[in-house]
C-alpha positions in Angstrom: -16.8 -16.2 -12.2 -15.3 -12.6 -11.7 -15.4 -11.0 -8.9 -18.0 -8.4 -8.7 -16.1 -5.1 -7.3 -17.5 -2.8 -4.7 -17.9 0.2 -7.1 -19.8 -2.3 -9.9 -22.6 -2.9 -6.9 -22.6 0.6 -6.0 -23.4 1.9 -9.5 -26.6 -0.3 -9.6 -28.2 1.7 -7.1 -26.3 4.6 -6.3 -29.0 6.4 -4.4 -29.6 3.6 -2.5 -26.4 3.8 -1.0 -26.0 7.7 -0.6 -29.6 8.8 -1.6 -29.3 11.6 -3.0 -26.3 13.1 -1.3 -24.3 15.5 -2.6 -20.3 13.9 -2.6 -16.6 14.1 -3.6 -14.9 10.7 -5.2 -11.3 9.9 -3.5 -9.9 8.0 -6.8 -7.0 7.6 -8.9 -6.3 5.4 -12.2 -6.7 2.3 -10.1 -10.5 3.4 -10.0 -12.2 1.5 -12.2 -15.6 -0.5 -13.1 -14.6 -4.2 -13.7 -15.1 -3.1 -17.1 -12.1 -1.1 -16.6 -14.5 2.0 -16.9 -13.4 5.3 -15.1 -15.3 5.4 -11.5 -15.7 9.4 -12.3 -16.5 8.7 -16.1 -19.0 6.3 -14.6 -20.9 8.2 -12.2 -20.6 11.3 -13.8 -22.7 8.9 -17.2 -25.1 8.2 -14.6 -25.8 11.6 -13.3 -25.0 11.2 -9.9 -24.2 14.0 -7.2 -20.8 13.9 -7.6 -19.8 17.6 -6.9 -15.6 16.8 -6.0 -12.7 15.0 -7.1 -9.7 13.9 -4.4 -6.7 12.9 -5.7 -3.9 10.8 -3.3 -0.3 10.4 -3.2 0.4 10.5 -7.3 -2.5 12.5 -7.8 -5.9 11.8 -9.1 -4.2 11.5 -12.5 -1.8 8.8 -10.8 1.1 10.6 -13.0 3.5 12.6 -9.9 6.2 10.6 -8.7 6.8 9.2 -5.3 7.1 11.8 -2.1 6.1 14.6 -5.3 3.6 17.2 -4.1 0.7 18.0 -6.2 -1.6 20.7 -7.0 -5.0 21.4 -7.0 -6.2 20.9 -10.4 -9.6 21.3 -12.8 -10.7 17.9 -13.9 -10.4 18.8 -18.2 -13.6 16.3 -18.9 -16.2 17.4 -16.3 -15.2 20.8 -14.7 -14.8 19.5 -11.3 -12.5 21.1 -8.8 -9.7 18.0 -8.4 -8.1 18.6 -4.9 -4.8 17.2 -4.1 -4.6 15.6 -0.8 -0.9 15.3 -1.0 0.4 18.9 -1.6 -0.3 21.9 1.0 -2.7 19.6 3.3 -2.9 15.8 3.3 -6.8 15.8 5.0 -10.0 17.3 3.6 -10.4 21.3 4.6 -13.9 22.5 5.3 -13.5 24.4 2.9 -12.6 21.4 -0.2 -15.9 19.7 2.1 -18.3 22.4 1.7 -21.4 21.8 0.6 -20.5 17.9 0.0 -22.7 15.4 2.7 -20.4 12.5 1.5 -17.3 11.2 0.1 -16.9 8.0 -1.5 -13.2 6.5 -1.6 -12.4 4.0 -4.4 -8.7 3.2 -4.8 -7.0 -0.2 -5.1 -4.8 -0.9 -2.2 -1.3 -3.7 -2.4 -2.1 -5.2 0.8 1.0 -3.1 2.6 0.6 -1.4 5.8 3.4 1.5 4.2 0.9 1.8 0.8 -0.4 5.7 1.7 -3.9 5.4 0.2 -4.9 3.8 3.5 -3.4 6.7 5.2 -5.3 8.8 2.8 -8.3 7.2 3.4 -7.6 7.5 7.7 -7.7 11.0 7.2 -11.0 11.3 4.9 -12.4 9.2 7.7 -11.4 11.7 10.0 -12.6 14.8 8.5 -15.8 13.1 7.6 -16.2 12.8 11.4 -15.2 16.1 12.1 -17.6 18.2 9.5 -20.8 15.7 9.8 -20.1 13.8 6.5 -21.0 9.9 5.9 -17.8 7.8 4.3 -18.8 4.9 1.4 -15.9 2.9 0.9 -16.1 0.9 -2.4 -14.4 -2.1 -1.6 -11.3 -4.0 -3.7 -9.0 -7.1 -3.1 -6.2 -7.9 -1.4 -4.1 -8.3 -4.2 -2.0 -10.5 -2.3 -4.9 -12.7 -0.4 -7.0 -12.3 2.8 -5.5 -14.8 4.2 -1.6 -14.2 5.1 -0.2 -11.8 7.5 3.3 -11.1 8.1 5.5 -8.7 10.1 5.4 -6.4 13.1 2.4 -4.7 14.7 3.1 -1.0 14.2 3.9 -0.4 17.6 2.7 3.3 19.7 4.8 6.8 18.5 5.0 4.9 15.2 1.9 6.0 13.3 3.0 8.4 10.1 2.1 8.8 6.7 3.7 5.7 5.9 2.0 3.6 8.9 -1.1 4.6 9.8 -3.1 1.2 10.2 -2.5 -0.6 13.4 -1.7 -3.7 11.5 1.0 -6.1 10.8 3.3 -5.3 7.8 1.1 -7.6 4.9 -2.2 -6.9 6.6 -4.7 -9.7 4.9 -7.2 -7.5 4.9 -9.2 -5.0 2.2 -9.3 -2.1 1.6 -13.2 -1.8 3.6 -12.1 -3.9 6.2 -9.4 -1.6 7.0 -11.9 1.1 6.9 -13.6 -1.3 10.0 -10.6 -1.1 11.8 -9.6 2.6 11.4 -13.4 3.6 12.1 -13.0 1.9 16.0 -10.9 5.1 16.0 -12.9 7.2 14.7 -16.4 6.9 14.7 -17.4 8.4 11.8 -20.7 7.4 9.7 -19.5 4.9 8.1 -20.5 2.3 5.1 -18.5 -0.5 2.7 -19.9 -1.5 -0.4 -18.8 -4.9 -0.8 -17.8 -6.6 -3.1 -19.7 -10.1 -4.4 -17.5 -13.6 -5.4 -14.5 -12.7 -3.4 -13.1 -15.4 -1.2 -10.2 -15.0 1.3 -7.4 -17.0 -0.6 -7.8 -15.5 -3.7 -4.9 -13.5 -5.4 -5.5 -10.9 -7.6 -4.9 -12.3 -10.7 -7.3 -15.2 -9.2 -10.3 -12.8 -9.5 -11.0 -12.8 -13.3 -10.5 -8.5 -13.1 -7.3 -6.9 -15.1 -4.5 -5.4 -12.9 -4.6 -1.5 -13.5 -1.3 0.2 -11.6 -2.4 1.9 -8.5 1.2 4.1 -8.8 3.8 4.7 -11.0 5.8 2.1 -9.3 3.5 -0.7 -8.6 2.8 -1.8 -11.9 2.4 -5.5 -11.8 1.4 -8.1 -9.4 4.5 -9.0 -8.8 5.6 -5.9 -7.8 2.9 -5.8 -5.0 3.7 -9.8 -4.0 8.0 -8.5 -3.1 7.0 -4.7 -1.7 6.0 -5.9 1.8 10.1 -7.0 1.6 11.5 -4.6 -0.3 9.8 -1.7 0.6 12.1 -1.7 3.7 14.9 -0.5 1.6 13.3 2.6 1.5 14.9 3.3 4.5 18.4 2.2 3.7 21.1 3.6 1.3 20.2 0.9 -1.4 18.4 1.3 -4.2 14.9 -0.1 -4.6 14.6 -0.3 -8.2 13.0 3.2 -8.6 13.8 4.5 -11.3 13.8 0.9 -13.7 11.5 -0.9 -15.0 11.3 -3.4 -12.1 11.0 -1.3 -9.1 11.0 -2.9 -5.8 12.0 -6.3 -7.7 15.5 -5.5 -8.0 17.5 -3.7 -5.1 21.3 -2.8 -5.3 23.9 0.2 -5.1 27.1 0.7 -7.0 29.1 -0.4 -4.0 27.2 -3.6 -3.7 29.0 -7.0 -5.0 25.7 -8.5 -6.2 27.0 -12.0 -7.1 28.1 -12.7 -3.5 24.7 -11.2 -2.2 22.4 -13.4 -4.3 24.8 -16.8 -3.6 24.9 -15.8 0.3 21.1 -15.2 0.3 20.3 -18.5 -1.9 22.4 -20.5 0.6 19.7 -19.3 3.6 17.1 -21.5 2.0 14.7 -18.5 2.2 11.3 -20.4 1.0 9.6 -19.6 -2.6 12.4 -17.0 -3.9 15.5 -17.2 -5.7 17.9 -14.3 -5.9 19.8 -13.5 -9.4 22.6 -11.2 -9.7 22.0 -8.1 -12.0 22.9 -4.9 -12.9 20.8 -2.0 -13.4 21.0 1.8 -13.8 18.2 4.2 -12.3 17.1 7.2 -14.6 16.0 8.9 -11.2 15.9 8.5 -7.5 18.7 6.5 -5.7 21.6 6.6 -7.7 20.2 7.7 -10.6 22.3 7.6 -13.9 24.7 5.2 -11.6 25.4 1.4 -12.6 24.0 -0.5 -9.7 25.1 -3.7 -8.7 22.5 -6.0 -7.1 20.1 -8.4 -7.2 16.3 -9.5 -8.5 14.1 -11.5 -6.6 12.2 -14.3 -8.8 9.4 -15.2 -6.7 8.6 -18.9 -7.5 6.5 -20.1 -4.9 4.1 -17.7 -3.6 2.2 -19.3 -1.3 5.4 -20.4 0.9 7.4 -16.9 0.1 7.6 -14.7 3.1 8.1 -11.2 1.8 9.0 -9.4 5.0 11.4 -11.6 6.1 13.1 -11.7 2.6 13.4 -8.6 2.4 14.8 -8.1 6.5 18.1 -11.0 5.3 18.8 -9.0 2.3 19.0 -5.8 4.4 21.0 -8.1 6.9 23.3 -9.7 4.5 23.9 -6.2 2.9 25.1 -4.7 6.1 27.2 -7.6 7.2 28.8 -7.7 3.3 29.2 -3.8 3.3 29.6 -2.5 7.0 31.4 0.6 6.0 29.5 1.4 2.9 25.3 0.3 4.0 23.8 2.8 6.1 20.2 3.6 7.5 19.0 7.2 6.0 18.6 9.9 8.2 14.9 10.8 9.0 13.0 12.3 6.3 9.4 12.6 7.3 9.6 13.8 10.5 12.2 12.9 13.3 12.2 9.5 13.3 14.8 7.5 11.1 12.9 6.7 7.9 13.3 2.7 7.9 11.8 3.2 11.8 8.4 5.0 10.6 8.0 1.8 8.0 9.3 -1.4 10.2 7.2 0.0 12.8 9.4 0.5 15.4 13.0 1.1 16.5 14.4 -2.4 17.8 14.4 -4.0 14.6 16.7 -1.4 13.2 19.3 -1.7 15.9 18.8 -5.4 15.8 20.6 -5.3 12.7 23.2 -2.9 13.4 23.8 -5.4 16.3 24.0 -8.7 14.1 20.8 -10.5 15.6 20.0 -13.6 13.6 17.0 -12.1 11.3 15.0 -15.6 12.9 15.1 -13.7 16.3 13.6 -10.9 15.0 10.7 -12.9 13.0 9.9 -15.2 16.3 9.9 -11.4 18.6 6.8 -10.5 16.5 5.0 -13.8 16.8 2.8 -13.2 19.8 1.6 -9.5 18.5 0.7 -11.3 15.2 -1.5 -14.1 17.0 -2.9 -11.3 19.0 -3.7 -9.1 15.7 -5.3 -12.9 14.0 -7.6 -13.0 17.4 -9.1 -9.6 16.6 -8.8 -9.4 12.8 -11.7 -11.5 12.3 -13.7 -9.3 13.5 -13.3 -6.6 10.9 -13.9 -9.5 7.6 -16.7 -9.1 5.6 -15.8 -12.3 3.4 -15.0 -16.2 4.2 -12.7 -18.4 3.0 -13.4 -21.1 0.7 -14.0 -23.5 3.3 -17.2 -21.0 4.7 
């Protein structure tokens, strides 16, 4: 049986959920019917209220490239204003709000803490709180399951665009129970449409729906499954595979002896990977037009991989291969070094610099994530396959 998606139940009763509420739609190409129909295509067919679009990071078109700003825009189909909520402001104005009574946010999250549609969402939240507006969030899966959780709690002075959620690293949760967690925060009117047939250890590929890319550079499953890893090299002067056609599956630099990295790594016994050596050449971002030398991670047990730690040796083995040449970038956002804003914290970054054992690192986040499994339960709106 497919799983039955939050925006499918919506759309049989629209007005039950919002009445008849005038609204904007927070969406992008990853918001689609389980038919793969448009979310705006469909409630604009069914002659809803909708009066706004809101686009995210990459746009409500999902075509502008990582850390790009974009523009307000005219939806070409229906002749709605599309505002950008990553260009000159990254909340709703009262003014982009006025005369709406809702929003309605339906966008596929990866199951990251760093992904910034939960960010996006945060602030929606926030401004629905602010100007008297309910929030509907249509709920999606965890592309990655319900079930695991992995990596530091994002720890106070930490919160930024890129870590918003006060969650570990691969959260385990949806996209609407997120939305529960943020709103404790918050306060504001809020309501999940959930979704029917989902179970907690499903993956995505597990729920009968087709995999539509939620950004430019997320454009498989097995893209998401790596990025809670190799996201974290973001922050560092290696490439994460922006720029090829396997971003954030490959990693590498032109200073980078990728044979040795991928034999040092495979020696670790690092459970349900196996690093190759490769090459690869960006057409833009790190290095770009550059021969990198690196590595590809081939993920070949999923259940037992551990992301977050995978992708903390390869930073580790990096440094201690290539003292003089690795580096941590210098803050971007704000700051705060980069890598910081997305680990969480700062002790994990100078833990490395320092040589700590990576295992030290993993066991010093073990009682915040048995904390965070104590409370999480709270938020879940779906049981396992045991329930």
């Amino acid at each position: 049986m497919r799983v039955r998606l939050g925006v499918d139940v919506f759309l049989e009763d629209p007005e039950g959920f919002l009445g008849g509420a005038r609204f904007g739609l927070v969406t992008n190409p990853s918001g689609v019917t389980g038919s793969l129909e448009p979310t705006l295509d469909a409630l604009q067919a069914r002659h809803t209220h909708l009066r706004a679009v809101f686009g995210p990071e990459h746009g409500a078109a999902g075509a502008a490239q990582d850390a790009v700003e974009v523009p307000h825009a005219t939806d070409p189909h229906t002749g709605l204003p599309v505002y950008s909520l990553y260009g000159e402001t990254r909340k709703p104005t009262a003014e982009m709000l006025d005369g709406l009574e809702a929003l309605v946010f339906d966008i596929q999250d990866v199951g990251s803490r760093y992904y910034t549609y939960v960010s996006t969402m945060a602030l929606c939240m926030e401004a629905c709180g602010e100007h008297g507006l309910e929030m509907l969030v249509l709920d999606r899966p965890n592309p990655l399951n319900g079930v695991a959780v992995e990596g530091g709690l994002l720890e106070p002075g930490y919160t930024s665009f890129v870590g918003w959620a006060p969650t570990p690293i691969r959260h385990g949760l949806t996209v609407g129970e997120l939305s529960l967690l943020l709103n404790e925060g918050v306060g504001c009117r809020l309501r999940v449409a959930e979704m029917e047939g989902w179970v907690r250890e499903m993956w995505f590929d597990e729920t009968g729906l087709q995999w539509v890319a939620p950004s430019p550079n997320m454009p498989t499953l097995e893209t998401a499954t790596v990025y809670p890893g190799t996201c974290l090299v973001e922050g560092v002067n290696l490439s994460e595979g922006r720029g090829t056609t396997k971003p954030f599956e490959v990693v590498g630099a032109p200073w980078l002896d990728g044979r040795k990295l991928a034999r040092h790594l495979n020696k670790q016994g690092l459970e349900g990977v196996v690093l190759r050596p490769c090459c690869f050449t960006p057409v833009f971002s790190k290095y770009a037009g550059q021969l990198c030398q690196g590595v590809q991670l081939h993920v070949v047990d999923r259940a037992s991989f551990k992301p977050v730690e995978t992708g903390l040796r390869l930073l580790a083995e990096a440094l201690a291969m290539h003292p003089e040449e690795f580096r941590f970038l210098e803050p971007s956002y704000d700051s705060r070094p980069h890598f910081d804003l997305l680990v969480g914290n700062s002790w994990v970054r100078q833990a490395l610099l320092d040589g700590v054992e990576v295992g030290e690192i993993v066991e010093g986040w073990r009682d915040g994530l048995e904390a965070f499994k104590l409370e999480w339960e709270r938020f879940q709106l779906y049981g396992g396959r045991g329930e």
